[in-house]
N, C-alpha and C positions, 0 to 999 in steps of 0.2 A: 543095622539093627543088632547085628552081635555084638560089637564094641558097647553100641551106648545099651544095650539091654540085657542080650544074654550073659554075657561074661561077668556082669556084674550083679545078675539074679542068682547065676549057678557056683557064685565064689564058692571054692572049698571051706567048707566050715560056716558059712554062710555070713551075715551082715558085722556080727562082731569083728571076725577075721578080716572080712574087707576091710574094715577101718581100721583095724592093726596096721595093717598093711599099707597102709597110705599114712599111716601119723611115721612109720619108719621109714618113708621114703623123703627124698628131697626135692623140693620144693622152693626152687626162686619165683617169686614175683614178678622180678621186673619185665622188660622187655616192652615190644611194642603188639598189637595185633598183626604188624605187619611179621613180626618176629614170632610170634604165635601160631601162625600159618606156615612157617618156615618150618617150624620145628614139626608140626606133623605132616607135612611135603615129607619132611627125610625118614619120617617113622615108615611112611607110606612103600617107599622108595627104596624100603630094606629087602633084601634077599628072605623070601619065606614068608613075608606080609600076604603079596596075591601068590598063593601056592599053583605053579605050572600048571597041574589038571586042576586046579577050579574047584577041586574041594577038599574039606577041610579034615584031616584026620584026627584021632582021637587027643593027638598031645598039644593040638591048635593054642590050644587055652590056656595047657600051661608055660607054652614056651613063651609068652606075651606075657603073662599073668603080672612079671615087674614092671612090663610096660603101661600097664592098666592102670596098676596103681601110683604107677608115679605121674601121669596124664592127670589121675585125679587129685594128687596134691598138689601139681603145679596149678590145677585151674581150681581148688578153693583157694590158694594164698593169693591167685588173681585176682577172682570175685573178692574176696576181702579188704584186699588192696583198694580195689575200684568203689566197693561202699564204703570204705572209710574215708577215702578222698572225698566222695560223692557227700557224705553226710557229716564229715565236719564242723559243717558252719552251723548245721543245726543245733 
């Protein structure tokens, strides 16, 4: 729930900023799901992701914060990718 809610309710400077912040980051499309899965396995898998004692202190938010937003532009240029494949022939 932090990832997909908090962190993105409490951006600094709020919802403009968030989207600053994901139109400056990078963003490939390709890949597969299976490759999708892969890549948040190793976010997961990072030193400092589950903190030793189990909770989260003051700078949680921001030391992730480019991770946040690069998560969310790698998964709109996916969704995008996938409706416009998807809706093509329309």
């Amino acid at each position: 729930m932090l990832w997909d809610t908090e962190m993105v309710a409490n951006w600094p400077g709020g919802l403009p900023a968030l989207q600053a912040a994901v139109e400056a980051a990078s963003a490939p499309a390709g890949g597969t799901p299976k490759d999708w899965a892969e890549e948040s396995y190793r976010i997961v898998a990072t030193d400092g992701f589950y903190p030793a004692t189990h909770k989260l202190d003051a700078e949680y938010a921001q030391r992730w914060s480019s991770t946040v937003a690069q998560r969310l532009a790698v998964a709109s240029a996916r969704l995008a990718a996938v409706l416009n494949t998807s809706l093509a022939g329309l």
